[in-house]
NUKOLVO-169020 format. One record per residue (C-alpha): x negated, y negated, z; residue number from 1. Coordinates in Angstrom, 1 decimal. Layout:
<nodes>
NODE     px     py     pz  nr
NODE      X      Y      Z NUM
...
</nodes>
This chain:
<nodes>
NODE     px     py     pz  nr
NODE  -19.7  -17.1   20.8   1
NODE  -17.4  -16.6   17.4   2
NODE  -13.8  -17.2   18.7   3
NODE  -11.2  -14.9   17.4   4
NODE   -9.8  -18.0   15.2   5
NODE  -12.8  -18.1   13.3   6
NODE  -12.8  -14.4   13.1   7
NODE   -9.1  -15.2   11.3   8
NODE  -11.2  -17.8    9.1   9
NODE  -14.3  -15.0    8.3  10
NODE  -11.7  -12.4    7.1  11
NODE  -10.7  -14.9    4.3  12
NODE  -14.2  -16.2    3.7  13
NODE  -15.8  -13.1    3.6  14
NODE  -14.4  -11.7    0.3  15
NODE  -14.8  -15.3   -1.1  16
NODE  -18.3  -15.9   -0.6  17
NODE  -19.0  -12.1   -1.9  18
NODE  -17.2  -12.7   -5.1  19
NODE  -19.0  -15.7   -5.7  20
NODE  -22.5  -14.0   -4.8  21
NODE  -21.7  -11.5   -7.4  22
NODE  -20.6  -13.4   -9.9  23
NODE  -24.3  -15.8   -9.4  24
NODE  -25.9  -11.6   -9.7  25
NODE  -23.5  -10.5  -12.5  26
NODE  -27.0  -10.6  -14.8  27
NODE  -28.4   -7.9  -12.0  28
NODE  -26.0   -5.0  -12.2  29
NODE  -27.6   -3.0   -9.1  30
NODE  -27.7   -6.1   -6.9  31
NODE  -23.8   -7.2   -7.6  32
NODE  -23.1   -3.4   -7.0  33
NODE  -24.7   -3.7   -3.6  34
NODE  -23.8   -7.4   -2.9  35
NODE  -19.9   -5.6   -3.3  36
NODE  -20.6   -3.0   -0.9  37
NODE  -21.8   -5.4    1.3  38
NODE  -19.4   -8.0    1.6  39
NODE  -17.1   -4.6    1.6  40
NODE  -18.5   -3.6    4.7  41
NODE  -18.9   -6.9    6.3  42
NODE  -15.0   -7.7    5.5  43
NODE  -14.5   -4.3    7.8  44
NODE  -17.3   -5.3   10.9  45
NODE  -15.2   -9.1   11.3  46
NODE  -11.9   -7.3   11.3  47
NODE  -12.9   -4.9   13.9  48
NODE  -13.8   -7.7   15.8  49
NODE  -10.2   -9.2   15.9  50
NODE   -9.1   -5.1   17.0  51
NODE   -9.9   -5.5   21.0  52
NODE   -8.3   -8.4   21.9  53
NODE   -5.1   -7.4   19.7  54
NODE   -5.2   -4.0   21.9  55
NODE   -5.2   -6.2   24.9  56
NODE   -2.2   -8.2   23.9  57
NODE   -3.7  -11.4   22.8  58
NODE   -2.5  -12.8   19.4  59
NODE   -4.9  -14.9   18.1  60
NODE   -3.4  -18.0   16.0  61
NODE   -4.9  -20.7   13.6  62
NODE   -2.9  -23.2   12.5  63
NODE   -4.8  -25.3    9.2  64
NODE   -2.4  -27.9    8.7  65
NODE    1.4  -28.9    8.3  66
NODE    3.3  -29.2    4.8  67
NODE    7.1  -30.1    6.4  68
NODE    8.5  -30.0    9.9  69
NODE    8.7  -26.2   10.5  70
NODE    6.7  -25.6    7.2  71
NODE    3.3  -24.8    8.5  72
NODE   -0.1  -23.0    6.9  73
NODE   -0.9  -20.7   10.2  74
NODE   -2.4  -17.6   10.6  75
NODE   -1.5  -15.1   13.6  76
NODE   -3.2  -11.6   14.3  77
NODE   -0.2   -9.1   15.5  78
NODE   -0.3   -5.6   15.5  79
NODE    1.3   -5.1   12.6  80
NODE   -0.9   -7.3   10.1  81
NODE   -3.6   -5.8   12.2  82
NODE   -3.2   -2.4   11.2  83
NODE   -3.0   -3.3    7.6  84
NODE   -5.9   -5.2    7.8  85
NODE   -7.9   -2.7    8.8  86
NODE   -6.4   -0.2    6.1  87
NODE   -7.5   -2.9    3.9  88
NODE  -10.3   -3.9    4.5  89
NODE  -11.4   -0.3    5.7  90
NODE  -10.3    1.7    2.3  91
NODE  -12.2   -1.4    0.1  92
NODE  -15.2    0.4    1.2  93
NODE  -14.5    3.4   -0.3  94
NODE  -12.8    2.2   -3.0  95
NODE  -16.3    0.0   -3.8  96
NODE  -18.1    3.3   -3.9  97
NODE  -15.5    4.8   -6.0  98
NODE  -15.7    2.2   -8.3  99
NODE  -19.5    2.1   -8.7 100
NODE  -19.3    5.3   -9.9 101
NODE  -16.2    4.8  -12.2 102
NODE  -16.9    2.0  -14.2 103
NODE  -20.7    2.9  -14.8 104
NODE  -19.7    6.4  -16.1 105
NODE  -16.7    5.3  -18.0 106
NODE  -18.8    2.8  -19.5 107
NODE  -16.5    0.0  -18.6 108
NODE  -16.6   -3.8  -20.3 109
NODE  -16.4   -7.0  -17.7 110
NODE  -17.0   -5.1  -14.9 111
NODE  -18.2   -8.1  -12.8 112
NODE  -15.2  -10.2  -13.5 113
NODE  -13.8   -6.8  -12.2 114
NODE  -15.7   -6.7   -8.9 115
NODE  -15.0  -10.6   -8.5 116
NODE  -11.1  -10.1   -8.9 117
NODE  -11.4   -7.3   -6.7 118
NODE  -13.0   -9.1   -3.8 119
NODE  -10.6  -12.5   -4.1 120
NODE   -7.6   -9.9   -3.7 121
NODE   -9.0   -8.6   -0.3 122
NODE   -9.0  -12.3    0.4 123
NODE   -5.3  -12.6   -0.4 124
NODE   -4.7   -9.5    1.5 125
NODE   -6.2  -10.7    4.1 126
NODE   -3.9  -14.1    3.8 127
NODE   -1.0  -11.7    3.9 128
NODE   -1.7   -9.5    6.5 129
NODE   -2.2  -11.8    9.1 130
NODE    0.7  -15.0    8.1 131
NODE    1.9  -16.6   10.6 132
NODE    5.2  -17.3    8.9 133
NODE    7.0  -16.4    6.2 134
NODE    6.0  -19.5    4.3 135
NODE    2.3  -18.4    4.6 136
NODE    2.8  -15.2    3.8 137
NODE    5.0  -15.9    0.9 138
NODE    1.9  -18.1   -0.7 139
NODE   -0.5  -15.4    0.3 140
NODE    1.7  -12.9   -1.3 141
NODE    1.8  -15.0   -4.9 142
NODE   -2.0  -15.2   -4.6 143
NODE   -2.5  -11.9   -4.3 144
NODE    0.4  -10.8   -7.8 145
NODE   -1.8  -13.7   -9.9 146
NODE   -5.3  -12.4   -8.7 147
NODE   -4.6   -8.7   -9.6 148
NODE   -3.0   -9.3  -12.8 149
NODE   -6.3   -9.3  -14.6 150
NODE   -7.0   -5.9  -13.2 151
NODE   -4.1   -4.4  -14.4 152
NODE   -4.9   -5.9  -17.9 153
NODE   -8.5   -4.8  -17.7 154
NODE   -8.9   -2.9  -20.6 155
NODE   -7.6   -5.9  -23.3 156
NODE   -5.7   -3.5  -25.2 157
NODE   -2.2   -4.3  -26.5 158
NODE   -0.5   -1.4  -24.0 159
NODE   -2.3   -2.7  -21.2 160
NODE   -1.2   -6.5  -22.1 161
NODE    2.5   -5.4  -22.1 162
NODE    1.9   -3.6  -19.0 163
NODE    0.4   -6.7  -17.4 164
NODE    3.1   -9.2  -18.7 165
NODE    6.1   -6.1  -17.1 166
NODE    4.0   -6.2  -13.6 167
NODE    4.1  -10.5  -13.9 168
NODE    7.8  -10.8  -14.3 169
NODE    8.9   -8.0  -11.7 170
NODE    6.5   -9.4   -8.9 171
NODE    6.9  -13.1  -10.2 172
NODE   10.1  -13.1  -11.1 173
NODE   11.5  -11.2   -7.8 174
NODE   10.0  -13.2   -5.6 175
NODE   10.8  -16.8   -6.6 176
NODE   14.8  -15.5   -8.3 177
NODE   14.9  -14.0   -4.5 178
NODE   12.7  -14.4   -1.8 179
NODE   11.3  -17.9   -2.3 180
NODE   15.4  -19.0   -1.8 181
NODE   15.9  -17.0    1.5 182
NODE   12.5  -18.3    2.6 183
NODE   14.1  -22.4    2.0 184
NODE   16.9  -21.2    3.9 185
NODE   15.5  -19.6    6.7 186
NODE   13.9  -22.7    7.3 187
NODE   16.8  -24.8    6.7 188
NODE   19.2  -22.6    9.2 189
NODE   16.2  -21.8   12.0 190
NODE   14.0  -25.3   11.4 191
NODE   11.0  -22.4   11.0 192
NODE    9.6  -19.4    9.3 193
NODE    7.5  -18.3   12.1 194
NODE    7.5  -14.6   12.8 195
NODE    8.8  -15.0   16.0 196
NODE    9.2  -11.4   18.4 197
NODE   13.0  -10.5   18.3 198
NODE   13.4  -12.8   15.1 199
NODE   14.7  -16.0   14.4 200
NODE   18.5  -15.6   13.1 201
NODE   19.9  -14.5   16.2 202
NODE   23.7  -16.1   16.1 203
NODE   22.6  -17.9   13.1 204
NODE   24.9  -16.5   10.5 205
NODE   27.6  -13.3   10.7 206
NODE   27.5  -10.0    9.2 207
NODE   27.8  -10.9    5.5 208
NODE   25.6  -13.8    5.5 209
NODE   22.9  -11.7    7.4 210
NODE   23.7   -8.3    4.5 211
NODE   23.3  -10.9    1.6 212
NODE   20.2  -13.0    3.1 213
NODE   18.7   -9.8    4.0 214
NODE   19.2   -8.2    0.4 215
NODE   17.3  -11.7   -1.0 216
NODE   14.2  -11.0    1.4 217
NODE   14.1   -7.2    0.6 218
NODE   14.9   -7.1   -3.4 219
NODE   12.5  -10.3   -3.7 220
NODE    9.7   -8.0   -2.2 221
NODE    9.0   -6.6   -5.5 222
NODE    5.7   -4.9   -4.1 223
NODE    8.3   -2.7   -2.6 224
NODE    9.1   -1.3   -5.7 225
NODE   13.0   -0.8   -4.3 226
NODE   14.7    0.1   -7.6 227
NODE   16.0   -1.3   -9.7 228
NODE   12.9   -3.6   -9.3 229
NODE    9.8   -0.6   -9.7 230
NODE    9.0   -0.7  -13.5 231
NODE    6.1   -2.6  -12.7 232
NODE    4.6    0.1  -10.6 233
NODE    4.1    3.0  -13.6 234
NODE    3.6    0.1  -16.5 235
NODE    0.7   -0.9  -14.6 236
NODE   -0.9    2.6  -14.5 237
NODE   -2.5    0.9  -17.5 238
NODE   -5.3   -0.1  -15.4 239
NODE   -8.7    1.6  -14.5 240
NODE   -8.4    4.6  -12.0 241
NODE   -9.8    1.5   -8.7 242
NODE   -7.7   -0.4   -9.8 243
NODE   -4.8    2.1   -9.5 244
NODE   -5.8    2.7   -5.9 245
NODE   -5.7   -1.2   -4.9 246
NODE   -2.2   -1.1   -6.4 247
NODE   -0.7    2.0   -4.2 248
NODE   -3.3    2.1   -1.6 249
NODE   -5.3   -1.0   -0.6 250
NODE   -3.4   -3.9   -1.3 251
NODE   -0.4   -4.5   -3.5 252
NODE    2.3   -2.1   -2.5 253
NODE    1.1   -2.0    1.0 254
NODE    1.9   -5.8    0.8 255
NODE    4.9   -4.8    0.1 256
NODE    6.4   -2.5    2.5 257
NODE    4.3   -4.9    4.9 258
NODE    6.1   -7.5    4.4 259
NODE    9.4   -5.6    4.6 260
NODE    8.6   -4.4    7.8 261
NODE    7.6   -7.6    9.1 262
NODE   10.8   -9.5    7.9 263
NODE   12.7   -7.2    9.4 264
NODE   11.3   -6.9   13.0 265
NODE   10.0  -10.9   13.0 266
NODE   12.7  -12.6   11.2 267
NODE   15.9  -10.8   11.4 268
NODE   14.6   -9.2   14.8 269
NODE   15.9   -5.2   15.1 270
NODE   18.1   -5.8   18.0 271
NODE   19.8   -8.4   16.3 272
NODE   20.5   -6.4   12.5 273
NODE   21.9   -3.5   15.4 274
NODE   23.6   -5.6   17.6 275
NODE   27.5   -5.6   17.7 276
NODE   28.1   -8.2   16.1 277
NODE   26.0   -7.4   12.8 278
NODE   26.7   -3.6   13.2 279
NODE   26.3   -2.5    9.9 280
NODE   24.4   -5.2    8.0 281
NODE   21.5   -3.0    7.0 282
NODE   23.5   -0.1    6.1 283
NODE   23.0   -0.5    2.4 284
NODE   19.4   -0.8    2.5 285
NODE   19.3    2.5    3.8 286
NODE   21.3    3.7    0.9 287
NODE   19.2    1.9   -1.8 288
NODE   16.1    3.0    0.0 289
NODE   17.0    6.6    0.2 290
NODE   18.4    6.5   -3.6 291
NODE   14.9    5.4   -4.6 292
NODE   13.1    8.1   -2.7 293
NODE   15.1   10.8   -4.3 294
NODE   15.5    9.2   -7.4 295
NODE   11.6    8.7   -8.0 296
NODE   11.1   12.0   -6.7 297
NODE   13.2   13.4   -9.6 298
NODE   11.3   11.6  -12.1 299
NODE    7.6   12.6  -10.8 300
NODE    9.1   16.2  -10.8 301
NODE    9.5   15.5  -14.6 302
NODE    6.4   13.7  -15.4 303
NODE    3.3   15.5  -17.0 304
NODE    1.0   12.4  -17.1 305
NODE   -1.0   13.1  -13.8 306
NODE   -1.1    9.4  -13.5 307
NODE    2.5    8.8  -14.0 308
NODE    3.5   11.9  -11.6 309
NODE    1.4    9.5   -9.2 310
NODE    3.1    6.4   -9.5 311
NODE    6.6    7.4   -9.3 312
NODE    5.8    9.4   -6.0 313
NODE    4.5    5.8   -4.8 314
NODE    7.8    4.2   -5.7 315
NODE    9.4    7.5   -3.5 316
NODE    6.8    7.0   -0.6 317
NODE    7.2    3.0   -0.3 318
NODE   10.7    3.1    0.1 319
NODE   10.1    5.7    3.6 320
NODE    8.8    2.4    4.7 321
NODE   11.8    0.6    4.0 322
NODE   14.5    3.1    4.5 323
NODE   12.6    3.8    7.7 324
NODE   12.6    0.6    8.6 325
NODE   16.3    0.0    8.1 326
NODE   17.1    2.4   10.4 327
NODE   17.0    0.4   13.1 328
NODE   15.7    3.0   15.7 329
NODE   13.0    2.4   17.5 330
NODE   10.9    5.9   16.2 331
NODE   11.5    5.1   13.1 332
NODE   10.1    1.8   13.0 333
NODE    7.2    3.3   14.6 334
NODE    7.0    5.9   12.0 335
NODE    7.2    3.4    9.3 336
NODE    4.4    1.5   10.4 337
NODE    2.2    4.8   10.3 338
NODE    3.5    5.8    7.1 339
NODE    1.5    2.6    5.7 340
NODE   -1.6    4.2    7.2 341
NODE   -1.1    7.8    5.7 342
NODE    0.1    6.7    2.6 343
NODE   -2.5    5.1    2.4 344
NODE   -5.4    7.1    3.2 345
NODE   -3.7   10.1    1.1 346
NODE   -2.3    8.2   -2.1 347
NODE   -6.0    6.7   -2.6 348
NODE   -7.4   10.7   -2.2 349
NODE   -4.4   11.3   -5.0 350
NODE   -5.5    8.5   -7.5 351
NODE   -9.4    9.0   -6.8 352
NODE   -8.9   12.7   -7.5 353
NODE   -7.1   11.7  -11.3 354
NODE   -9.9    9.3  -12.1 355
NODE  -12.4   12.3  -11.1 356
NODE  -10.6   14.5  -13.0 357
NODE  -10.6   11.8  -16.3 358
NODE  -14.3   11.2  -16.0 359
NODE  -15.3   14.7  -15.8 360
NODE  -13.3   16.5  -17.8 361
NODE  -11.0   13.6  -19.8 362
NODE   -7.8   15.0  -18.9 363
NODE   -4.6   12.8  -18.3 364
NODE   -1.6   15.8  -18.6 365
NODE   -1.0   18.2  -15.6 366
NODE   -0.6   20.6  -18.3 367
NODE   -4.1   20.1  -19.2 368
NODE   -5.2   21.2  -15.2 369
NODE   -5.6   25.2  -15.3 370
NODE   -8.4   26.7  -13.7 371
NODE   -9.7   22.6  -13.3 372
NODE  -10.2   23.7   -9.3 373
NODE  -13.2   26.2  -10.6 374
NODE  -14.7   23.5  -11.9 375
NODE  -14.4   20.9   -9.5 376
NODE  -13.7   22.2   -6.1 377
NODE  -14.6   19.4   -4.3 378
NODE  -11.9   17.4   -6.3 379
NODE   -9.0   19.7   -5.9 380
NODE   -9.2   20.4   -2.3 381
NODE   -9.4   16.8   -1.5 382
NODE   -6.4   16.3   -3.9 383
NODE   -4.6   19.5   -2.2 384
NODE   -5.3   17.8    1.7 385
NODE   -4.0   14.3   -0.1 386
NODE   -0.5   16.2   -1.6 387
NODE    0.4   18.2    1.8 388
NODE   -0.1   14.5    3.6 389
NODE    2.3   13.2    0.7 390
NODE    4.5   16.3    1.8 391
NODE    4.4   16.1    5.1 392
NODE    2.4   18.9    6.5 393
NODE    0.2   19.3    8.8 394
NODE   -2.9   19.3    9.6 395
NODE   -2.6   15.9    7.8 396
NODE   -1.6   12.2    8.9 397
NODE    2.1   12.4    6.6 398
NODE    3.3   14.9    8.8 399
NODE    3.0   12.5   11.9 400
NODE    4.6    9.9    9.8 401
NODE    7.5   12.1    9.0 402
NODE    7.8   13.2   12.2 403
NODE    8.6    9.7   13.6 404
NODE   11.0    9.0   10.8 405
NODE   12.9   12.1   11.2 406
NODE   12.9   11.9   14.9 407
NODE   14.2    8.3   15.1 408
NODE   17.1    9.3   12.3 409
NODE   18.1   12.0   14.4 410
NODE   18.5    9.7   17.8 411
NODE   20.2    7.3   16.1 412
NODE   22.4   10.0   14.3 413
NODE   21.8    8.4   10.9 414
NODE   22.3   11.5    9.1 415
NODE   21.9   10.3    5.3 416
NODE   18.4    9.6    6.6 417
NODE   17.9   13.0    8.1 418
NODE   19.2   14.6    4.8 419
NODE   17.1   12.4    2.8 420
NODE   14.0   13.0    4.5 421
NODE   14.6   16.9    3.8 422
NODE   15.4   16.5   -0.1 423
NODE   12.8   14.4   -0.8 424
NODE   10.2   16.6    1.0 425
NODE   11.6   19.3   -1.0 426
NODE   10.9   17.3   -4.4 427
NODE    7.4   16.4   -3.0 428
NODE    6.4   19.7   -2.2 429
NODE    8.1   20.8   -5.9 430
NODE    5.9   18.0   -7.8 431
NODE    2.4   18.5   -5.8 432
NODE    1.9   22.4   -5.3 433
NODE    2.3   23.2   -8.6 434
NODE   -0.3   21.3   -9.2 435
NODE   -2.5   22.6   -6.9 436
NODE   -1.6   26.1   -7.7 437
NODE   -2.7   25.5  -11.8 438
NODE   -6.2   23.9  -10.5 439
NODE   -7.1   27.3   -8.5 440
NODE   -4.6   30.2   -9.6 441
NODE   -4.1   29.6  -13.4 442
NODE   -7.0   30.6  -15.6 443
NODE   -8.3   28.0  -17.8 444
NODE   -7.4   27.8  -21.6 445
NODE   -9.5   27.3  -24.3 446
NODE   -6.4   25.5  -25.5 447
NODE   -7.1   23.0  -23.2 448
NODE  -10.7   22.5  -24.0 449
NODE  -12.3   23.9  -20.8 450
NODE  -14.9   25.6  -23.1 451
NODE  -15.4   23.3  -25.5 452
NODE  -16.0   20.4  -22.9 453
NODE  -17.8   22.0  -20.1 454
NODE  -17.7   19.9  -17.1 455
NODE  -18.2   20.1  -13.2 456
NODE  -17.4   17.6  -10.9 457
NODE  -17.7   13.7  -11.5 458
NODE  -20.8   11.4  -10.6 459
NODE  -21.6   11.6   -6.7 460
NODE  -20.8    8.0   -5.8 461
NODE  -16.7    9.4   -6.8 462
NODE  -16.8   12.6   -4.9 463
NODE  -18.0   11.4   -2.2 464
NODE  -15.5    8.5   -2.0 465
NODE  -12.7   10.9   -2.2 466
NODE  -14.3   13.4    0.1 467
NODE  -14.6   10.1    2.7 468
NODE  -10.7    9.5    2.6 469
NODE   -9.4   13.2    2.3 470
NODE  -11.5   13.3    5.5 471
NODE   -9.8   10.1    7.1 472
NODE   -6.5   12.1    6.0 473
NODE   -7.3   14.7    8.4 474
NODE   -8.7   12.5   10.9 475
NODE   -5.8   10.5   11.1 476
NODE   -3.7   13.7   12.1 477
NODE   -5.7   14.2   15.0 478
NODE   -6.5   11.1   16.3 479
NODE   -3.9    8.6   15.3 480
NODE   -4.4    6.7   18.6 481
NODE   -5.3    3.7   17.3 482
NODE   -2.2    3.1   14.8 483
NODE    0.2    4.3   17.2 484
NODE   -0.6    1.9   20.1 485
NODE   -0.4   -0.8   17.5 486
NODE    2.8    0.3   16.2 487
NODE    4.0    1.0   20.2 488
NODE    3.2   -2.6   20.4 489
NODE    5.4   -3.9   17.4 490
NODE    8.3   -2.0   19.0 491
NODE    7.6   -3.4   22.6 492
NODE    6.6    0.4   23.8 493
</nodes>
C-alpha cells in the first residue's frame, strides 16, 4: 500500500521523470507529445490520491532532512496547498492539449526543451504547494522563477530577452531584497518557519514590527504582482500563448497569491493580525491591494493589445486574493481561497481564447476583433463564459468568489473593500463586454483583413482545451463543494 508520504514524494517525481522521458523522445515528436500528456495526467491521478485523507482531516507530512535547528526540508498536505495542487496539476492537462496544438501550428522552434521546462515547473509547483515551512516553500518558490524563465524567453528574440531579464529581477530581486530577510527572522524570533494553525508570531513583536515584517513577506511575493512590483507580469506576455496560461493560471501567479494567503493564516495567524493588540496592522495592505485592483483595471480599460488587456486584469484579480485576504474576516478568507480556483479556471479560458484567436486569424489588437465571433464561435463563447467569471456573474465560479469577498467585507464593515469590490467590477465589466460585443455584434471589416485572411476556428487539440475549462468554469459555479470544504477547513469552519 503507497502511504500518503510517498504520494507527497510521487507528486515531485512525477513531473521529473516525464521531463526526462521526453527529453530521451525529443527525436519522436508524437511520442514526447503523448509521453507529456501522460505524465500530465498521472501528476493529476497521485494528487487525487492525497484529496481523501485531506477531506478527513489528516495532514500528511514528510520531513527529508534538517539544514539548521528549526530550518527543516518538509513537506505537509493542508487544505490550502491541496487545493492548488489540484488546480495545478488538474489545468496542466489542458494546458498540454492546448499546447500540442499551439506550438505544432505556430510552427514553434525548441519545443521539447519547451515541454521539458514545462513539466520541471509542475514539479516546483508541486514543491510550493505543499511546504511545510516557509523555508521550503521559499526554495520551491525560487525553483519555480529560475525554471520558467526560459519560457518566458522562448522565442530568442531581443523583446523577449528584455522581457525575461524584467520578469528575473522583479521575482528575483523581490524575493531575496524582501522575503528571504523576513524569512531569517522569522526563524530567528519563533526558532521555526513551520506553518503552524493560528501562526507563529503570536506576542512575538507589537503592531509596528508585525506592519513592517508583514509588508517584507507580502512585497517580497513578487508573484503577487502587488504594485509597484507587477511589471514583470505584462513584460512577460512575450512568451507563447501556454506559456502565458502557466504564468496567470497554472503556476506562477497562483504561487503567488498562495503564498500570501498561507503567510497570512500560517505565520502571522488571522486572529493574531485582528487581535487587539495588533488592531490595525494589516490595514495598509488592504489599501495597496485595493489600489492595485483599480489601478490595473484602469490600465486594461485602456489597453488594445488583447494580450496586454489580459495581463493587467491578472495584476487586478491577484490582488482580490490579497486584499481579500487582508481583511481578516473569516468569508473573505474563504472567498479568497476560491478566487484562486475561478481565476484560475476562467483566466486560462481568457488566454487560450487569445492564442486561438492568434493562430487562426493572427490578430493581437481588440480593434482587430469585429465580427471574429462569426468566425469562431466556439472561441468567443468560451471567452464570453471566461469574462463574466472575471466579472463576477453568474452562472460562473467568479461570482461565488465575489460573493464571499463581498460578504466578509460587509460583516466586518470594512467598507473600502466593499467599495472596491464594486468599482472594480464595474471596470471589469467595462474592459470585457466590449469585447464580447465586437466578436458577435460588430460586422467585420475588410480593414481588418477578415476577407483577405479567411479563417474559422483554430486546430481541434486548442478548441477543445478551451471548451474543457470554460466548461470547468461553469462547473465550478454549481458544484464548488469540493473547494469550499477545503477552504471551510483553512478557516476552522
Amino acid at each position: 500500500m503507497i502511504t500518503p508520504e510517498l504520494w507527497i514524494l510521487a507528486a515531485m517525481a512525477v513531473p521529473l521523470g516525464g521531463a526526462l522521458l521526453m527529453w530521451s523522445t525529443s527525436h519522436l515528436p508524437d511520442l514526447r507529445d503523448a509521453v507529456t500528456m501522460t505524465t500530465a495526467a498521472l501528476l493529476l491521478t497521485v494528487v487525487l490520491n492525497l484529496l481523501p485523507a485531506v477531506l478527513a482531516g489528516a495532514r500528511p507530512t514528510l520531513t527529508l532532512f534538517t539544514v539548521l535547528p528549526g530550518l527543516q526540508i518538509s513537506f505537509t498536505v493542508e487544505p490550502l496547498g491541496m487545493l492548488f495542487a489540484l488546480v495545478a496539476s488538474g489545468l496542466w492537462i489542458v494546458n498540454s492539449l492546448y499546447s500540442i496544438g499551439y506550438m505544432r501550428a505556430n510552427r514553434e522552434q525548441h519545443q521539447t526543451r519547451f515541454y521539458i521546462c514545462f513539466a520541471l515547473a509542475l514539479a516546483a509547483t508541486m514543491g510550493v504547494a505543499f511546504a511545510g515551512n516557509l523555508f521550503t516553500l521559499f526554495i520551491a518558490y525560487e525553483v519555480l522563477t529560475l525554471i520558467t524563465y526560459p519560457l518566458v524567453t522562448h522565442a530568442g528574440t531581443d523583446k523577449a530577452r528584455a522581457g525575461g531579464r524584467i520578469y528575473l529581477a522583479y521575482l528575483m530581486g523581490t524575493s531575496v531584497a524582501f522575503l528571504l530577510p523576513a524569512l531569517v527572522f522569522i526563524w530567528f524570533i519563533a526558532g521555526t518557519t513551520d506553518f503552524t494553525p493560528g501562526g507563529i508570531l503570536e506576542g512575538r513583536l507589537g503592531h509596528h514590527g508585525t506592519a513592517v515584517l508583514l509588508a517584507l513577506c507580502m512585497f517580497g511575493v513578487g508573484k503577487a504582482a502587488l504594485m509597484p512590483f507587477h511589471r514583470w507580469l505584462p513584460a512577460a506576455m512575450v512568451a507563447p500563448t501556454p506559456v502565458s496560461a502557466l504564468l496567470h493560471a497554472v503556476a506562477v501567479v497562483k504561487a503567488g497569491v498562495f503564498t500570501v494567503v498561507k503567510v497570512i493564516v500560517y505565520i502571522f495567524g488571522v486572529d493574531n493580525l485582528a487581535g487587539a493588540g495588533l488592531g490595525g496592522a494589516a490595514d495598509w495592505l488592504v489599501v495597496v491591494a485595493g489600489f492595485t485592483i483599480i489601478a490595473a483595471s484602469v490600465v486594461a480599460l485602456g489597453a488594445d493589445n488583447l494580450k496586454r488587456r489580459l495581463a493587467y486584469s491578472t495584476v487586478s484579480q491577484l490582488s482580490y486574493v490579497v486584499m481579500a485576504a487582508a481583511l481578516l474576516a473569516p468569508l473573505s478568507i474563504l472567498g479568497a481561497v476560491i478566487h484562486i480556483a475561478a481565476h484560475a479556471v476562467g483566466k486560462i479560458t481568457l488566454f487560450f481564447a487569445a492564442g486561438a484567436i492568434y493562430t487562426a486569424a493572427h490578430k493581437t489588437e481588440v480593434s482587430q476583433l469585429d465580427g471574429i465571433g462569426r468566425r469562431m464561435p466556439v472561441t468567443m463563447g468560451a471567452f464570453t463564459i471566461a469574462a463574466l467569471s472575471m466579472i463576477g456573474l453568474p452562472p460562473a465560479a467568479g461570482f461565488i468568489s465575489k460573493w464571499y469577498m463581498l460578504s466578509g467585507a460587509v460583516a466586518s464593515q470594512q467598507w473600502l473593500g466593499v467599495a472596491v469590490i464594486a468599482v472594480s467590477t464595474l471596470l471589469n465589466a467595462g474592459y470585457f463586454l466590449p469585447i464580447v460585443y465586437r466578436a458577435f455584434f460588430v460586422a467585420p471589416s475588410a480593414a481588418h483583413g477578415h476577407d483577405v485572411h479567411p479563417h474559422g476556428e483554430a486546430p481541434w487539440p486548442m478548441v477543445l482545451a478551451l471548451s474543457l475549462t470554460a466548461a470547468a468554469t461553469v462547473l465550478l459555479f454549481f458544484l464548488p463543494d469540493v473547494p469550499l470544504a477545503l477552504a471551510r477547513q483553512l478557516i476552522g469552519r
